[in-house]
LUMVOBA-940128 format. One record per residue (C-alpha): x, y, z; residue in three letters. Coordinates in steps of 0.02 Angstrom, whole numbers, plus 50000, padded with zeros to 5 digits. Layout:
(pt (X,Y,Z),"ALA")
...
//
This chain:
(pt (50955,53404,48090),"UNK")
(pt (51114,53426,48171),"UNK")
(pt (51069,53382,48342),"UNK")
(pt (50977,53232,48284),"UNK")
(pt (51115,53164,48213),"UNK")
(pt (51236,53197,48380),"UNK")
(pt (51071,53147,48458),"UNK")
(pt (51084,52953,48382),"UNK")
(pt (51274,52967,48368),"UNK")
(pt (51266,52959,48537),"UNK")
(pt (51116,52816,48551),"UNK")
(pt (51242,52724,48433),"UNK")
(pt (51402,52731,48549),"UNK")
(pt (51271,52685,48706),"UNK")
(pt (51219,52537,48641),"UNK")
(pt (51385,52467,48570),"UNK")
(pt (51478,52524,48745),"UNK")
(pt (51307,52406,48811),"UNK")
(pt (51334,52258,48710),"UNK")
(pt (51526,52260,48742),"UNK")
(pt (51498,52269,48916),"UNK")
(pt (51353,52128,48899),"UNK")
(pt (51472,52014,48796),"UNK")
(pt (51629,52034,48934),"UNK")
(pt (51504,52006,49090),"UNK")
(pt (51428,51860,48987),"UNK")
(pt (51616,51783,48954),"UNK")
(pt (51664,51825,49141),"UNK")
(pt (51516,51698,49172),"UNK")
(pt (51563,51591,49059),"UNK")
(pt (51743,51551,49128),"UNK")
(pt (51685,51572,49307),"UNK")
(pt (51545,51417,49284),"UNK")
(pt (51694,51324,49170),"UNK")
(pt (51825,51337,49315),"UNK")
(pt (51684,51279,49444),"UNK")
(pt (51624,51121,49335),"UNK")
(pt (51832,51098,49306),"UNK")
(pt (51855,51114,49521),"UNK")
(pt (51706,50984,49539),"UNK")
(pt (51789,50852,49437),"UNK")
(pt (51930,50876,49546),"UNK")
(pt (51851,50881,49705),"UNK")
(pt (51741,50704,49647),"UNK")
(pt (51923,50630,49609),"UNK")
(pt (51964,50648,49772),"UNK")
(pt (51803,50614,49854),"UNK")
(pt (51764,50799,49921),"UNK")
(pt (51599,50808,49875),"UNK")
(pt (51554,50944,50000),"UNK")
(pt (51715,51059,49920),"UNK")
(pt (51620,51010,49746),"UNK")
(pt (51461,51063,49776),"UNK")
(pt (51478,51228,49839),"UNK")
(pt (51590,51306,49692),"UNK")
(pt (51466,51233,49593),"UNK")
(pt (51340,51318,49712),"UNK")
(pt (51422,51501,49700),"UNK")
(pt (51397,51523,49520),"UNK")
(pt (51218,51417,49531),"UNK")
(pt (51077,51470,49391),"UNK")
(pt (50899,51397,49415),"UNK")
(pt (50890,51388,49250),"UNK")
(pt (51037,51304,49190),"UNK")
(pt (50992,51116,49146),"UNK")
(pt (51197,51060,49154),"UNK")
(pt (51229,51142,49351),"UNK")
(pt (51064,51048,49407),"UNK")
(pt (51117,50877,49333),"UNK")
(pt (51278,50909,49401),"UNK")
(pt (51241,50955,49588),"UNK")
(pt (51106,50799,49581),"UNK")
(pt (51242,50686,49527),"UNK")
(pt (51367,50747,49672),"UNK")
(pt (51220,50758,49813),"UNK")
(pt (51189,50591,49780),"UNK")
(pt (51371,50536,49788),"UNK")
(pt (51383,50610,49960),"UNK")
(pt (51248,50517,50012),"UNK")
(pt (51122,50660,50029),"UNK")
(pt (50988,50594,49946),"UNK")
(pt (50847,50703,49985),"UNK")
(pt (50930,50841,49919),"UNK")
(pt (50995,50770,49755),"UNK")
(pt (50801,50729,49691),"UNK")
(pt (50741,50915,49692),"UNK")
(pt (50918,50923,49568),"UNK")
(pt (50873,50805,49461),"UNK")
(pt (50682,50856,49446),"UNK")
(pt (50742,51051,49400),"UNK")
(pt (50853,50969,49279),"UNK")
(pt (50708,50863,49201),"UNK")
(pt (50598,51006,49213),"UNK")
(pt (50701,51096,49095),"UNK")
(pt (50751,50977,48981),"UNK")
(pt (50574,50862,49004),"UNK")
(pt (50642,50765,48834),"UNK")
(pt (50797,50739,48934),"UNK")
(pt (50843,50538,48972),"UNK")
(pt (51001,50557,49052),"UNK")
(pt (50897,50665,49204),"UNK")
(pt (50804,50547,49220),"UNK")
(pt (50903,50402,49236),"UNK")
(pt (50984,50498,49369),"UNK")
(pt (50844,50533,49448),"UNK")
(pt (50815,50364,49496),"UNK")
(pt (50967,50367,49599),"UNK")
(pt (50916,50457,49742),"UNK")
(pt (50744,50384,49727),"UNK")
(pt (50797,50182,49740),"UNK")
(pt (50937,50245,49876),"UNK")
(pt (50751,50301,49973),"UNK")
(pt (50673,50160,49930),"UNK")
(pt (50548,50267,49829),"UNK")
(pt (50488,50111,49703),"UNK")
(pt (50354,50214,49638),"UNK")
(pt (50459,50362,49568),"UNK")
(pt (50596,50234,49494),"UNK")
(pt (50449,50160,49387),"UNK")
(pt (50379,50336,49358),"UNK")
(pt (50531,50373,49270),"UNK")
(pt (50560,50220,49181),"UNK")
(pt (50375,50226,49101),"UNK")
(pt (50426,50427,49067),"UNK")
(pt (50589,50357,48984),"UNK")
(pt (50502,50215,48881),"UNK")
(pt (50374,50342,48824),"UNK")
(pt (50504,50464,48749),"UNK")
(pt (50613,50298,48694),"UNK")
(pt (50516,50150,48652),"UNK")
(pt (50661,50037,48612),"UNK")
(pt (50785,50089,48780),"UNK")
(pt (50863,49930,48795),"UNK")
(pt (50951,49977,48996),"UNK")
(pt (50764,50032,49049),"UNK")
(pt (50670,49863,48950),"UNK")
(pt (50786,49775,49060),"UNK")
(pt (50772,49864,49219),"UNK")
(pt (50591,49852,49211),"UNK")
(pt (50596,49678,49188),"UNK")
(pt (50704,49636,49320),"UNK")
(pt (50570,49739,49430),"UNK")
(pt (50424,49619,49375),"UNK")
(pt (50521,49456,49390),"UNK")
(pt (50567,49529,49567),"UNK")
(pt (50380,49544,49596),"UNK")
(pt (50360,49378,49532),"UNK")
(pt (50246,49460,49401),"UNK")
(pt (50321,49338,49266),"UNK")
(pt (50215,49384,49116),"UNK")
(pt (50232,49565,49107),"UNK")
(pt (50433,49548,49140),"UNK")
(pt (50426,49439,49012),"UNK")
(pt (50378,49582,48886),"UNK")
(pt (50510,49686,48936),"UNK")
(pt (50651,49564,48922),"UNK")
(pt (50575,49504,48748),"UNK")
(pt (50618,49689,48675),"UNK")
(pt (50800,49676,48753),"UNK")
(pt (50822,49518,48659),"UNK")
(pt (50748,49559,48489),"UNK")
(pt (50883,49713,48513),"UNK")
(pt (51022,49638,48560),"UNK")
(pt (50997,49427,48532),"UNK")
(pt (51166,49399,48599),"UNK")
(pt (51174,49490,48755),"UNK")
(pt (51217,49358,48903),"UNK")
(pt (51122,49462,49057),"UNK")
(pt (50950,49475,48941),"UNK")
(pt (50940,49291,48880),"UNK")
(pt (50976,49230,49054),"UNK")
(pt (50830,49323,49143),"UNK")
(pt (50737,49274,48982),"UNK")
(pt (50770,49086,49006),"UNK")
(pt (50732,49099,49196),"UNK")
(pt (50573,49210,49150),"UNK")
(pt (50502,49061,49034),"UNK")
(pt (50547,48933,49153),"UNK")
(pt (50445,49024,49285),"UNK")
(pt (50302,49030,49161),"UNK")
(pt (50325,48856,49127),"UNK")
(pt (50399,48871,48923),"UNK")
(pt (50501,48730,48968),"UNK")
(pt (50543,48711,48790),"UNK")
(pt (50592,48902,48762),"UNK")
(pt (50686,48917,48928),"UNK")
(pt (50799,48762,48880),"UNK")
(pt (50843,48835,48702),"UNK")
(pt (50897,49018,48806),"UNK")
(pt (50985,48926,48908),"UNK")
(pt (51097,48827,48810),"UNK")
(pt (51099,49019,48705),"UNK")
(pt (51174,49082,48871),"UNK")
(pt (51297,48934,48860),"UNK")
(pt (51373,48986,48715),"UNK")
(pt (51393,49151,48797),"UNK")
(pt (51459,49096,48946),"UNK")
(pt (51526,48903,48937),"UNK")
(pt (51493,48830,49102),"UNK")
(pt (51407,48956,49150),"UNK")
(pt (51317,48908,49327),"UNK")
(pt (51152,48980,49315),"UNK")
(pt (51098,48914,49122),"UNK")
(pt (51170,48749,49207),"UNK")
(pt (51070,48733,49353),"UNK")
(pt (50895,48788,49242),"UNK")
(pt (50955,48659,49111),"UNK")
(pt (50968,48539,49254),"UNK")
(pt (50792,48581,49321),"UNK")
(pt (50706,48542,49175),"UNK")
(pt (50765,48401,49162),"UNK")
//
């Protein structure tokens, strides 16, 4: 009975001597990723993205969602927009509930010219966030560049019903009717931009065509 007892004594003092070692590697980890997020801020400041990206790249996890953000965000500010995506999709792969990774996503993407992947990401966005007033309004401003008037129409409808007084969403609103010939309802959202913006040029020249 004896030796059992030295037997897990010594189990006992393993394990703890384990843990404390576990617990100091984990906090050695912990201030090492701190001071490299800390040196990246620094680095952006000063535009050395290069300087940024590898201390960020010698204490790089796979699996952490905050490093892959991070090294997406500063790829893409040094213009290396290839290898900012793959970033951004670990990030979003990770955190797939995540909007913020997928807003930046779309950086690197529209810097490409990839039109396809900027949508993807807004439908993703609107599917986890029906009411995303920045992404209602981007997607509008993609249909009403494709001259596809009735479906921008939609999107810019849920800006305004969100935020009635917001001067960029009743303009394209106004200009959105016009196109689809509601002369009546472009005239009132213009003279609603007005009181946003007195004098404003673009409600004046609409307010001028319709007449």
């Amino acid at each position: 009975m004896e030796t059992l007892k030295k037997i897990l004594s010594k189990i006992t003092i393993i394990f703890i001597i384990g843990l404390i070692t576990s617990f100091s590697a984990l906090s050695q980890d912990t201030k090492a990723l701190q001071k490299a997020f800390e040196d990246s801020y620094n680095y952006e400041t000063k535009g050395e993205y290069s300087k940024a990206i590898d201390g960020l790249k010698k204490v790089y996890d796979e699996k952490s969602y905050e490093t892959n953000l991070r090294l997406g965000w500063l790829f893409y500010m040094s213009g290396l927009f290839t290898e900012s995506a793959p970033y951004y999709q670990k990030a979003i792969n990770l955190k797939p509930y995540s909007i913020e990774a997928r807003l930046g996503s779309v950086y690197p993407a529209s810097a490409l010219g990839n039109w396809e992947q900027v949508k993807k990401q807004y439908f993703e966005i609107i599917k986890i966030d029906p009411q995303n007033s920045l992404v209602n309004y981007r997607m509008g401003l993609i249909y009403y560049g494709k001259e596809d008037y009735t479906k921008a129409k939609t999107y810019f409808e849920k800006v305004i019903n969100l935020y009635p007084f917001d001067y960029d969403s009743i303009i394209m609103y106004a200009w959105t009717n016009y196109k689809l010939k509601n002369f009546r309802e472009a005239k009132i959202l213009f003279n609603k931009a007005l009181l946003m913006k007195p004098n404003d040029e673009s409600a004046t020249q609409g307010l001028e065509l319709i007449k």
